[in-house]
N, C-alpha and C positions, 0 to 999 in steps of 0.2 A: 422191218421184220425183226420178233427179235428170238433168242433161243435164252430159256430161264428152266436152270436147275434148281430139284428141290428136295428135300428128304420130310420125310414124315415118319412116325410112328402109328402102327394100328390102335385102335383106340381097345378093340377087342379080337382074341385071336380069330385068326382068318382060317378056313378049312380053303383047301386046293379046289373047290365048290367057287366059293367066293372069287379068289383070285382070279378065275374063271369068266365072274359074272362081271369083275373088275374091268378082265382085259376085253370081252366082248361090249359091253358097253363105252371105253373107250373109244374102240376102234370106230363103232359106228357114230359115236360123236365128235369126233373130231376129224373126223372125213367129211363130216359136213359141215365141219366148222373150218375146213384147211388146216388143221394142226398136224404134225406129225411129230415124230418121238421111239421115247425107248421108254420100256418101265423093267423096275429090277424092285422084286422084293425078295428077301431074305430074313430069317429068322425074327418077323415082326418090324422090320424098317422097310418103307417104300421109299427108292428113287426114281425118280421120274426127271426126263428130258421133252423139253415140250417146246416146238418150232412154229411161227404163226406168225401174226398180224399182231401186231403190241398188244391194241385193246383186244383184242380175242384170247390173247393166252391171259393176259390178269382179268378177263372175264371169268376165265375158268379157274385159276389160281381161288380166284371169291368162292366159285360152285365149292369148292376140293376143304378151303378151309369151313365149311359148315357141312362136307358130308362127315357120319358121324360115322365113320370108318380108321378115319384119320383124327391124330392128333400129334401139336407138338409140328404143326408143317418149319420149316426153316427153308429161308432163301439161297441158293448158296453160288448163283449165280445168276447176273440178268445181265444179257448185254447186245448188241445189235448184231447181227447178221445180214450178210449179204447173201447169202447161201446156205441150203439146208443142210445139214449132216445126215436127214434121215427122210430123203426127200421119197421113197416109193413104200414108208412102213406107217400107217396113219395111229398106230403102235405096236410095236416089236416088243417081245417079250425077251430078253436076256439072264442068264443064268451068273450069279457071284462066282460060281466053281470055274466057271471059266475067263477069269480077267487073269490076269497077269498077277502076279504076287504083289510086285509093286503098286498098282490100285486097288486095293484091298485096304489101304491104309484107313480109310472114313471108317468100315466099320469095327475098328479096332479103338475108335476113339468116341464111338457115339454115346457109350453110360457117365460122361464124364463133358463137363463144358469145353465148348471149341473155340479157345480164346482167338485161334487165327480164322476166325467166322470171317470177319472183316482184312485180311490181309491179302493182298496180290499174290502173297504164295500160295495160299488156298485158292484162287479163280484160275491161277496155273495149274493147279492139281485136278481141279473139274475141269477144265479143256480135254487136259492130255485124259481123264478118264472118258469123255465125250470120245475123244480120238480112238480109246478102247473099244467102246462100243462100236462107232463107226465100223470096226474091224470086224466084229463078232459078228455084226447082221449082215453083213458084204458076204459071207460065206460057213458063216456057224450055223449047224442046226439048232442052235437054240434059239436062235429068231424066230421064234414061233410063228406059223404066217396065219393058221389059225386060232 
């Protein structure tokens, strides 16, 4: 099993319609595909966490890099799990406004190249924002359940 973060840019603005149709059509497909996750979009960047079966998530990584919603996906974490972080939300919706100041740092850096794309300090920094989440859907109402 593995859990693979990602970020993308919208290709075209998104009305709260779309994000909508976004998060309803994940839930129901990745419920049926065993995926489960967190998505956060903000000011035209989606982050998305996504937990599964190896070939099941880069199955869907394929679907995400040709819908044409998205652009500009980047990887920013792949790596195995033994356990889910998000194992009863088939997607959870979370809100930027409420992380912690200190995980805020990605999008203060996203109009500008992320030369630590490839460093251990950056897959430290997605954990511990994973660990944010974690926290948020345990008992924030922005876990959206609908």
């Amino acid at each position: 099993m593995k859990c693979m973060v990602y970020i993308s840019l919208e290709s075209r603005r998104l009305t709260r319609a779309d994000i909508h149709d976004i998060l309803h059509s994940s839930r129901q497909g990745n419920q049926a595909r065993g995926i489960t996750g967190v998505l956060m979009f903000y000011d035209g960047l989606f982050l998305q966490v996504l937990e599964g079966e190896d070939e099941v998530v880069d199955d869907l990584i394929s679907q995400l890099r040709a819908d044409s919603r998205h652009q500009d996906i980047r990887i920013l974490l792949d790596e195995t799990i033994t356990q889910r972080h998000f194992p009863d939300w088939s997607m959870a919706l979370v809100d930027m406004a409420d992380l912690p100041a200190e995980d805020r740092w990605l999008y203060r850096h996203l109009d500008r190249p992320l030369p630590e794309l490839e460093s251990a300090q950056l897959a430290d920094r997605i954990r511990r924002l994973v660990t944010s989440f974690q926290a948020m859907v345990r008992g924030a109402p922005t876990a959206h359940a609908s």
